[in-house]
Structure formats: structure tokens, C-alpha cells
ZAMI-158827 format. One record per residue (C-alpha): x, y, z; residue in one letter. Coordinates in steps of 0.5 Angstrom, whole numbers, plus 500, padded with zeros to 3 digits. Each point is the difference from the previous one (the first is absolute). Layout:
N
XYZA...
This chain:
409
621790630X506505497X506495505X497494497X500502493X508503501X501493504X497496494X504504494X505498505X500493500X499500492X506504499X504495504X497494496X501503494X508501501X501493504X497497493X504504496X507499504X497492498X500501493X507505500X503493504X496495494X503505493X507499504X500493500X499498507X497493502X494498503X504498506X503507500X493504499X497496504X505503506X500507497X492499502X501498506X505506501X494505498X496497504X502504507X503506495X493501498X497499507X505505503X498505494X493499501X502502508X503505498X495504496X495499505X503503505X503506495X493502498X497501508X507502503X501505494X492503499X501506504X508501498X502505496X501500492X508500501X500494506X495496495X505500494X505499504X497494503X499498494X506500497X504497507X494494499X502498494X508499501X499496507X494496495X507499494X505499506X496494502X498497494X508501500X501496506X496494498X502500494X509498504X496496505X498496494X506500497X497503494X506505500X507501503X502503507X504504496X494502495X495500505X505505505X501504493X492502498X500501507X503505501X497504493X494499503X503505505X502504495X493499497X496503507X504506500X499501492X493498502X498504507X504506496X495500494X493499505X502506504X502504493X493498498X497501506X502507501X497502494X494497500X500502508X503508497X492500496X495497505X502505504X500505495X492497499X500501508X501508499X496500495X494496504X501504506X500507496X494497497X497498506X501508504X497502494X504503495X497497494X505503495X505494503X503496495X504494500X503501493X504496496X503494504X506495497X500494505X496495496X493499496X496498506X502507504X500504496X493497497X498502508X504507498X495500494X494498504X501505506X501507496X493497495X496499507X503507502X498503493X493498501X500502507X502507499X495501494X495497504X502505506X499505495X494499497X497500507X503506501X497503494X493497502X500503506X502507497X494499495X496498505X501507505X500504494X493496498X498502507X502507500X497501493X493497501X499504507X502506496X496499495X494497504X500507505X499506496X493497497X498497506X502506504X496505494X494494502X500501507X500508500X494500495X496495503X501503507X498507497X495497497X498496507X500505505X496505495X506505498X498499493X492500498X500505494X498495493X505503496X505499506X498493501X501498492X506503501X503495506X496494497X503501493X507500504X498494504X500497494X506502497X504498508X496493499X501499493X508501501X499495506X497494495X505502495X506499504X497494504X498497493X509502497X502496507X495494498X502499494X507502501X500494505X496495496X504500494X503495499X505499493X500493499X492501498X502505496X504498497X495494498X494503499X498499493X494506499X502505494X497507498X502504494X505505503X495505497X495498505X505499506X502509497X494502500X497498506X506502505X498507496X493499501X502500507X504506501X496505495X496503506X505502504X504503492X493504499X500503506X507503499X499500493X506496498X500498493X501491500X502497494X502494497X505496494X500494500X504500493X496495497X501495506X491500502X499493498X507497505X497495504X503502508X497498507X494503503X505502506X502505496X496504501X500501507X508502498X498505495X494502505X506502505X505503495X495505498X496501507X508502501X500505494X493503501X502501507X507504499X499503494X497508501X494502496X499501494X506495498X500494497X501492500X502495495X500493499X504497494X500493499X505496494X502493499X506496497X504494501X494495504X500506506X495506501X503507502X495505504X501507502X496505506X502507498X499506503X502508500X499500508X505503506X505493498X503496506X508502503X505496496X501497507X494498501X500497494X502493503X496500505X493500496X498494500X500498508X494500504X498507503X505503497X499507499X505504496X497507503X495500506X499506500X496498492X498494501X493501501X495495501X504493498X502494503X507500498X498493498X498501492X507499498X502495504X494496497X501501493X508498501X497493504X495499494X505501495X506496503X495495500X498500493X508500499X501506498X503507503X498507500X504506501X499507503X504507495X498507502X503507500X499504506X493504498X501498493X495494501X501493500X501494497X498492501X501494497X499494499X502494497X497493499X500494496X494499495X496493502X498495495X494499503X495502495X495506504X494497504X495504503X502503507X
């Protein structure tokens, strides 16, 4: 299909130049009988045009970029030389003139063959460095570029083309990567955190099995244990589910409001057993923004934020929430007096299973922050982590104020 095409543009390109030599011999004042002549002398020019083309496009297919120019520029010389020749043996010109534009052709040739093997080298000089780039590409070194390239709009497009494509590769390649390294994190994470309470049920419930504990009070004391390993396992099969199923698009649609009062006093409503029990003082200054109208989702990030505070924070210490509004935007902060979190720890609060100190981490999942940061993000807003080593810290949040008026959640 392709050689039929070439052969097709071929034959209108030779039409369109016979018609035109006409039409260039008729502005000249030839005569009919003249013209007529000048045709019948194109007729075998075209023809071996024509040949010649048709043989150029199957003989030069697997020839290099220098050898096709060059063919080229030696095809249309032979092509003017013997339009030349049939212009003497009609008599149109002299010998003298025909023997002088003979030997200008000549000329021409070696003007023309120098200027395709110039062209040729330069255009040859970037497709082999687009080679280069492709082979190192392919062995694996996405960090290969083709870089800028003067050889004409259509290679350096291609130039263009491959460093976008190695572009998209290598960000994609590391993706990859970053995905599975959160992956072998997620599994390491979630076996840790899944052995210690499972290991604590096995033993208690062997002992319990095999008779070791048969005294009432005993009993109480493992059951109350058992419960605690199995509520540490719901909670974190409930964080992986949720982290999993969260999805921002949904979010970020959701039109379900409550006031930012209520969405506060629930997440506090939530966490005020644990606070009594090490008697941690929480409280709240919403600063006038009680009637903010904010998505439900909120809680559960203030939820996180405050289960975080309670949990670190020694007894006897204190937990506030502040809350101020201005310029269309919501501000809310977690601030606790607890042992703080290292300055460089600080960037890494937000990722799934972090834990700034194992050692003190307690009960949690290490997925609460990264929940709230998911929610957050997805409400299009952004949330940030301040603290002094065992000064207490400090977590902010920043979200956008919805139009849409406070439906009940």
C-alpha cells in the first residue's frame, strides 16, 4: 500500500511539472506546433521519470540516509540532463548552448551530491545519537536523554518524543518501586502488629485451656486481657479497611455537613475514657466557629488526632482543641503536653505504620495519621505536625469551608 502511495505522488508530480513546462513554453510565445512538439518530447522524459522513481523507492529502502540523499540529488541532475538532450535533438537550443547547460549540470551534481552528503551527515550524526539513547534506554538506564538535537523539525520532534516517553518510564519505574516498598512495609507492619495480640490470645487461651488458670478472679483477669488483644485486633482490621476503601473522589463529593461543634465533641466523646483514666484534662476553643458548617469525615480525623494526643501524653497532662475561621478556610489544632515526637521523626508522622519510638507506641496501628492525612488531603485541605521533644505536640489542620449549608449526618 505504502510503494503504491509513493508511486501515485510520483506520477502527479511528474504530470504537474509536464503541465507546467507547457504552460512556461505557451507565457514564452511558443506556437501550437511548438508545444505540441515540447509535449511529445515530455512524454518519454516523464516516462523514464517515472521508471526511475520506481526503482529508486525499491532499490533505496534498506539504503542508508546518506546514500538515499545522494541518490537523489544524482537523479534529478540525470532527470535536467536529459530534458536537456531532448530539448538539442528537437532543436529548441543550439549545440553550443545544449553542450554549455551540460556542463553546469555537471557542476550542479557535485554542488548537489556535496550539499545531500552535508545534509545526510547531520541528520545521520542525531539518529545515531537517538540510537545511543535508545540502546541505553533499552539495557536499562532510564536516566538516558537525547537532549536538544539541531537536525531539522521532524528529528528533533522524535528527540522530544523519546525523552517524554523516558520520562513517563522512569516516573512510572519509581512508582513501582515506591509501591512495593510500601507493600513490604505494609506486610512487615501488619504481621508485627498482628503477632503481639494474637501471640497474648494463644497463651491465654491455652492456659486457660489446659486448666493452668481455674481461680475466678485469674479468669476475670485473662478475659479482661483477651478482650483488650481482640479489640487491638478489630481496631486495626477496622484502620486497614477503612484506609483501603477510602477513596477522594467520593470525598470530595460527598454533601453530608454537620456543625464543626458536633463533629468536636464526638471525636472528644470517643476518646474521654482513655483521658479519665489517666486523668488528662481535654479541652476545647472553638473561637466562636461552633456553627462552621464541615464534613462528617472530620470527626474521625479529629478522632485520630486526639486518640494520638491521649495516648502519649503522661498523666495528669492536658489536651486542647482550638478551632478559628477566616478568609472562607477552617483552622483546627490537637495540643497536647505529652513526651513530643524527634524533630526527625517529624516528616515521617503521616505514613502508614510509622512509629516515631516502638518502644512507646503503645496499642496503636500506626495508621491513625495516615488516615486523617488521606481524609484531609481529600477534602482539599492539608494538615501538619509541630512538636518539642518532651514538651508536647502540635497538629494542625487546614481545610476549606463548604457552601453547602449543614444537613443532618
Amino acid at each position: 500500500m505504502s510503494g503504491l502511495r509513493t508511486l501515485v505522488l510520483v506520477v502527479v508530480v511528474a504530470v504537474v511539472g509536464a503541465l507546467g513546462t507547457l504552460a512556461v513554453g505557451a507565457m514564452m510565445g511558443m506556437s501550437g506546433h511548438e508545444l505540441s512538439h515540447l509535449a511529445l518530447a515530455l512524454v518519454p522524459v516523464a516516462v523514464v521519470t517515472l521508471v526511475a522513481a520506481a526503482l529508486a523507492s525499491r532499490l533505496l529502502t534498506r539504503a542508508s540516509l546518506r546514500q538515499r540523499f545522494v541518490s537523489v540529488a544524482v537523479l534529478a541532475a540525470a532527470v535536467a540532463m536529459a530534458n536537456v538532450a531532448v530539448l538539442s535533438m528537437q532543436m529548441f537550443v543550439s549545440d553550443h548552448d545544449a553542450t554549455l547547460v551540460t556542463v553546469l549540470l555537471v557542476y550542479a551534481i557535485g554542488t548537489g551530491v556535496a550539499a545531500a552528503l552535508a545534509v545526510a551527515r547531520a541528520s545521520g550524526v542525531a539518529l545515531a545519537g537517538l540510537r545511543v539513547t535508545a540502546d541505553r534506554l533499552a539495557a536499562g538506564d532510564l536516566s538516558a536523554r537525547a537532549g536538544e538535537i539541531r537536525a531539522g523539525p521532524e528529528i528533533e520532534a522524535l528527540a522530544h518524543a523519546l525523552d517524554r516517553m523516558a520520562e513517563r518510564v522512569q516516573l512510572a519505574q519509581e512508582h513501582e518501586r515506591a509501591a512495593e516498598r510500601t507493600r513490604r512495609d505494609l506486610i512487615s507492619a501488619v504481621s508485627h502488629d498482628l503477632r503481639t495480640p494474637l501471640a497474648s490470645l494463644r497463651a491465654m487461651v491455652e492456659a486457660l485451656d489446659d486448666g493452668i488458670v481455674v481461680r475466678p478472679d485469674e479468669v476475670r483477669r485473662y478475659a479482661a486481657e483477651m478482650r483488650r488483644s481482640t479489640e487491638q485486633l478489630v481496631s486495626l482490621v477496622n484502620d486497614l479497611f477503612e484506609l483501603s476503601q477510602l477513596d477522594a473522589g467520593a470525598i470530595a463529593a460527598e454533601t453530608r455537613r454537620a456543625s464543626l461543634a458536633d463533629v468536636v465533641f464526638d471525636a472528644i466523646d470517643a476518646v474521654e475514657p482513655d483521658a479519665a483514666r489517666k486523668r488528662l484534662l481535654v479541652t476545647t476553643d472553638l473561637g466562636g466557629a461552633e456553627d462552621t458548617p464541615c464534613s462528617p469525615r472530620l470527626t474521625r480525623v479529629l478522632q485520630n488526632l486526639l486518640s494520638n494526643a491521649v495516648r502519649h501524653t503522661p498523666s495528669d497532662g492536658s489536651v486542647r482543641v482550638t478551632a478559628a475561621r477566616a478568609n472562607g478556610r477552617l483552622a483546627l489544632a490537637v495540643e497536647d503536653t505529652g513526651e513530643g515526637i524527634p524533630a526527625q521523626d517529624l516528616p515521617r508522622v503521616f505514613e502508614p505504620f510509622f512509629r516515631a519510638d516502638p518502644a512507646r507506641s503503645g496499642a496503636g496501628a500506626g495508621l491513625g495519621l495516615a488516615l486523617a492525612k488521606r481524609i484531609v488531603d481529600a477534602l482539599g485541605g492539608e494538615i501538619r505536625a509541630e512538636s518539642r521533644p518532651e514538651a508536647g505536640s502540635r497538629f494542625a489542620v487546614e481545610l476549606p469551608i463548604p457552601r453547602v449549608p449543614v444537613r443532618p449526618s
